[in-house]
PyMOL CGO cylinders between C-alpha atoms (Angstrom):
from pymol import cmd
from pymol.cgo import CYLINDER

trace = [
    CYLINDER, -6.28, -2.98, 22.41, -3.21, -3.86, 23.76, 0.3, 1, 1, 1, 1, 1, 1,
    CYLINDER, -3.21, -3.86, 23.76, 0.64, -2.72, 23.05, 0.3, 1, 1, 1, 1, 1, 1,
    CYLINDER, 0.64, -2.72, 23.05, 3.67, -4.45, 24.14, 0.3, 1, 1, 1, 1, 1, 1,
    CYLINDER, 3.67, -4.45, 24.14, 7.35, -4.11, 23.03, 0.3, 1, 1, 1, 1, 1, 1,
    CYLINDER, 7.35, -4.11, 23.03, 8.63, -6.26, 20.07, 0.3, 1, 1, 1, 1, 1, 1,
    CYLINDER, 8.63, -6.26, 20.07, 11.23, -8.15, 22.47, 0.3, 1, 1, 1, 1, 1, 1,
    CYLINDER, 11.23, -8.15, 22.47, 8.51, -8.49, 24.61, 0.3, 1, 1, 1, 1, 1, 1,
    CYLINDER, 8.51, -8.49, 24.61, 5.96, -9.75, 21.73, 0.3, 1, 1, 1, 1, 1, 1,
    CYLINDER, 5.96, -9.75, 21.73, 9.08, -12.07, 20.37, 0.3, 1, 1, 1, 1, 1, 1,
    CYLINDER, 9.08, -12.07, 20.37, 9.85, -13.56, 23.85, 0.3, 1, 1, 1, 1, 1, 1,
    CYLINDER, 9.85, -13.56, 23.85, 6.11, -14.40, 24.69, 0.3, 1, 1, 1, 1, 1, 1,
    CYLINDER, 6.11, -14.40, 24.69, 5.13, -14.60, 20.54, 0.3, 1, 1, 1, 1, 1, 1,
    CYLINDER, 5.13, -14.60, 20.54, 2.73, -17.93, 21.37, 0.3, 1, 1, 1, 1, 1, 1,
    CYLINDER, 2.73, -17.93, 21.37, 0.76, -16.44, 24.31, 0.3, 1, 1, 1, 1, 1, 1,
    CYLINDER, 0.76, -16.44, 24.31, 0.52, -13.30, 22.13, 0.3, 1, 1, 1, 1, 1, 1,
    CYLINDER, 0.52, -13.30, 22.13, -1.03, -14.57, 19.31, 0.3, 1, 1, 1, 1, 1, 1,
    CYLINDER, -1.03, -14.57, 19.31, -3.50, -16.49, 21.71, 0.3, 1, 1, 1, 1, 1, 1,
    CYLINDER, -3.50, -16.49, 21.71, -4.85, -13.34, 22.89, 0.3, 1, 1, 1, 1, 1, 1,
    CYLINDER, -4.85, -13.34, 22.89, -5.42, -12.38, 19.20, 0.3, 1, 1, 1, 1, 1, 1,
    CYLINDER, -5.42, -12.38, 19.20, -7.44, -15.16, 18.15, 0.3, 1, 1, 1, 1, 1, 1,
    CYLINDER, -7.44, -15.16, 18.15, -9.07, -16.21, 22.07, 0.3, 1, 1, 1, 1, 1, 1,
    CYLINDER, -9.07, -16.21, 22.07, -9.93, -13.00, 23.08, 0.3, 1, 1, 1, 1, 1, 1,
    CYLINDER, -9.93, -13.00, 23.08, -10.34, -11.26, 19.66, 0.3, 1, 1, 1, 1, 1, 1,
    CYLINDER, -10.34, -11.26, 19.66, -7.81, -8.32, 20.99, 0.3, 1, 1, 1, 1, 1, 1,
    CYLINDER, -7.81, -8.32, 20.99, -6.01, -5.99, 18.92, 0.3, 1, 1, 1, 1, 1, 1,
    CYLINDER, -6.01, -5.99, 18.92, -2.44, -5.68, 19.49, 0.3, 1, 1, 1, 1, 1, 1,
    CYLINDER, -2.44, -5.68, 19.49, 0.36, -2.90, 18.16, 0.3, 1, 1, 1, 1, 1, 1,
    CYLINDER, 0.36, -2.90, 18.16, 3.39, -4.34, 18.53, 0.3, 1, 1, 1, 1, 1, 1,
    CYLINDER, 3.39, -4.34, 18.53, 6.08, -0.52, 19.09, 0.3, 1, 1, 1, 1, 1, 1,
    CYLINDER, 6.08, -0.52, 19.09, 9.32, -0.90, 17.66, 0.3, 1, 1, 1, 1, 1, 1,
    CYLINDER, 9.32, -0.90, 17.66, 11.85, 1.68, 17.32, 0.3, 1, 1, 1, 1, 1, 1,
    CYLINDER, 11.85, 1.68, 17.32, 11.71, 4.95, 15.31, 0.3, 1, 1, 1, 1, 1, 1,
    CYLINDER, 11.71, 4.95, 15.31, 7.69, 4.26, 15.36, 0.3, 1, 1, 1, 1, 1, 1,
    CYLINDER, 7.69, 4.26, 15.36, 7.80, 1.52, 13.04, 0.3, 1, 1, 1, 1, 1, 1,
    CYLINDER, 7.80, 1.52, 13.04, 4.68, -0.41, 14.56, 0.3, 1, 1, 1, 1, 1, 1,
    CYLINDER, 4.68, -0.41, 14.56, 2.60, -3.50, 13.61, 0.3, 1, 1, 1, 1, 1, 1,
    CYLINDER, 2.60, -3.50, 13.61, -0.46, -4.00, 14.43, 0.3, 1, 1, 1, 1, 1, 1,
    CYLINDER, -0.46, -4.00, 14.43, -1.86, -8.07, 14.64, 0.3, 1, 1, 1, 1, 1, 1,
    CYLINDER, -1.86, -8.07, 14.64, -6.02, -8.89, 14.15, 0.3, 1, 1, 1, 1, 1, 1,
    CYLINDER, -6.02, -8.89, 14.15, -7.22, -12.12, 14.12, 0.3, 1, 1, 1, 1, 1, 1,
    CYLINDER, -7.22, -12.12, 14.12, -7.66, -13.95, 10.51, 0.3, 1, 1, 1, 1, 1, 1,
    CYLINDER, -7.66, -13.95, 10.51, -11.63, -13.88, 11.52, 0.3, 1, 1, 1, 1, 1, 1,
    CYLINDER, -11.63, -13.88, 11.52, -11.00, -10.14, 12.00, 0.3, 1, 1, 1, 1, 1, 1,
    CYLINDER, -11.00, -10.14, 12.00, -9.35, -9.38, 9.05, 0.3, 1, 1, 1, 1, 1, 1,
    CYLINDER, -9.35, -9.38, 9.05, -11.95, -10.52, 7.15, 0.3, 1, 1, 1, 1, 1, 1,
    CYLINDER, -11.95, -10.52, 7.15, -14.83, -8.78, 8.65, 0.3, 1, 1, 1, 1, 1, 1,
    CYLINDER, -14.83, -8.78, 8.65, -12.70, -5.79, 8.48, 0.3, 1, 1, 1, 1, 1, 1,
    CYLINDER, -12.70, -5.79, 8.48, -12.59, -6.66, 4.33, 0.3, 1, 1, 1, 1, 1, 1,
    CYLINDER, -12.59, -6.66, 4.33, -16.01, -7.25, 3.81, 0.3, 1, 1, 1, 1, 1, 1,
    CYLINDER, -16.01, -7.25, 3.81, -17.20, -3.97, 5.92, 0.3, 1, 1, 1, 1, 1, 1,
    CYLINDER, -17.20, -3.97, 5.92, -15.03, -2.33, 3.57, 0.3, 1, 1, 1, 1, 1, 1,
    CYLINDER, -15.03, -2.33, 3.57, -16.13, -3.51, 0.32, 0.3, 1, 1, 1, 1, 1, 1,
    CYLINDER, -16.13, -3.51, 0.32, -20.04, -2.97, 2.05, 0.3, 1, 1, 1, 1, 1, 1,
    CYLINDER, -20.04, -2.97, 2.05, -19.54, 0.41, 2.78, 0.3, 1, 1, 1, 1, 1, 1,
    CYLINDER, -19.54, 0.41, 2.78, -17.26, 1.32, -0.30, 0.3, 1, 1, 1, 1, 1, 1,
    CYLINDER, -17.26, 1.32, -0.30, -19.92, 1.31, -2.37, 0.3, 1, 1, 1, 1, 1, 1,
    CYLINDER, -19.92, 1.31, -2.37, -22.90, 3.89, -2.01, 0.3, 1, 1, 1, 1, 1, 1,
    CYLINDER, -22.90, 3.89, -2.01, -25.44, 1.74, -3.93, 0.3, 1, 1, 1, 1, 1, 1,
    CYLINDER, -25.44, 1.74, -3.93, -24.51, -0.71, -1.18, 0.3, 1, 1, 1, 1, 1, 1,
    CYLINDER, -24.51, -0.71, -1.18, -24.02, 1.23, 2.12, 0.3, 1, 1, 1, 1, 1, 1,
    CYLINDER, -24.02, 1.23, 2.12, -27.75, 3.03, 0.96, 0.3, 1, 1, 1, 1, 1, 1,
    CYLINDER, -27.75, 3.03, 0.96, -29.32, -0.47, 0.59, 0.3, 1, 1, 1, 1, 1, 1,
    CYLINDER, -29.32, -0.47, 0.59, -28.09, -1.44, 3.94, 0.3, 1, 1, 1, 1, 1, 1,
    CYLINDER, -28.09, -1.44, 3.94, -29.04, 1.73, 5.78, 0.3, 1, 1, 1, 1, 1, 1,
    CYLINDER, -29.04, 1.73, 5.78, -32.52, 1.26, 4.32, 0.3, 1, 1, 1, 1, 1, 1,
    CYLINDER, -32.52, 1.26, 4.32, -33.06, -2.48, 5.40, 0.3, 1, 1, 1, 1, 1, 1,
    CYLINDER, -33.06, -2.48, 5.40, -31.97, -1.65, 9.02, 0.3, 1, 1, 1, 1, 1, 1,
    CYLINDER, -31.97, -1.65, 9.02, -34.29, 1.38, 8.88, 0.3, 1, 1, 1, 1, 1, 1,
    CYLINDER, -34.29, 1.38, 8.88, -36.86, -1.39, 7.61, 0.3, 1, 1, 1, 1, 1, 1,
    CYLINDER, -36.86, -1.39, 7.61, -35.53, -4.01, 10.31, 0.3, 1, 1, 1, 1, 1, 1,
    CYLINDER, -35.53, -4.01, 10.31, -36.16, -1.57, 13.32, 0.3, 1, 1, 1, 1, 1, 1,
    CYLINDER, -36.16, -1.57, 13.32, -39.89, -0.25, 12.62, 0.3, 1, 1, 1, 1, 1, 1,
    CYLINDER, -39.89, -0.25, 12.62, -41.34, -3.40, 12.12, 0.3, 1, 1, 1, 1, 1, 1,
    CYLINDER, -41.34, -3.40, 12.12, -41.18, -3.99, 8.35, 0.3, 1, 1, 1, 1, 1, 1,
    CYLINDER, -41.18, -3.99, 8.35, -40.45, -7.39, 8.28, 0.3, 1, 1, 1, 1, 1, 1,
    CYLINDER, -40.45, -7.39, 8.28, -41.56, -10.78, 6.57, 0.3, 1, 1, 1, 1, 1, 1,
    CYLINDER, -41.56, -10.78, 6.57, -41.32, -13.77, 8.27, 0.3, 1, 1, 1, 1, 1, 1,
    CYLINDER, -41.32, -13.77, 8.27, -41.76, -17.16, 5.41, 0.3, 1, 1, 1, 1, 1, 1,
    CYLINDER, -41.76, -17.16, 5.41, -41.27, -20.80, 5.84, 0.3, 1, 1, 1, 1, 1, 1,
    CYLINDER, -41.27, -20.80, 5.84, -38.52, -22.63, 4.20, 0.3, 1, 1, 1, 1, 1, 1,
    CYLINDER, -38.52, -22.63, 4.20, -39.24, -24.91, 1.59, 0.3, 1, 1, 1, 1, 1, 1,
    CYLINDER, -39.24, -24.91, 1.59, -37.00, -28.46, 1.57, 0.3, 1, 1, 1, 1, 1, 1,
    CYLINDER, -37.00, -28.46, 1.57, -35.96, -28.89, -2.54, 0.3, 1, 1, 1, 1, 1, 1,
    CYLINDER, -35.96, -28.89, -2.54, -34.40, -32.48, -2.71, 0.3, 1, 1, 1, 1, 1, 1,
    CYLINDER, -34.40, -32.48, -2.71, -30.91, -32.53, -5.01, 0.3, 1, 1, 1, 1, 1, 1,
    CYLINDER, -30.91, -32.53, -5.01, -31.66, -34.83, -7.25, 0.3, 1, 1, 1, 1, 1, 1,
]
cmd.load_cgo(trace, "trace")
């Protein structure tokens, strides 16, 4: 995570937002009277959405928890893909 000033962030906005989205860094951007911003990536925000809506819901969080509990003792399938033509 990184924090830099908002002149600072307004000066150098460009390289900035590079380090956002190239290096997939978080960055607060401190203004005055504690008024901050933080900027994530687009790519971040939505991960950040969907591992809310996944764990916002017990139903789905429990499902989840139970195929990784599957995943790591072995419990797995493995089945070959069958082509299906679109016409």
């Amino acid at each position: 995570m990184i924090a830099v000033k908002d002149t600072q962030f307004r000066n150098e906005m460009k390289s900035h937002m590079d380090l956002v989205t190239d290096d997939d860094e978080t960055m607060i951007v401190t203004r005055k009277e504690n008024k901050n911003v933080v900027i994530i990536s687009e790519e971040a925000y939505n991960n950040l959405l969907e591992n809310i809506h996944v764990m916002g819901s017990k139903a789905n969080y429990d499902w989840l928890m139970e195929s990784k509990k599957q995943l790591e003792s072995g419990q797995t399938t493995q089945r070959d893909l069958i082509e299906v033509s679109d016409e």
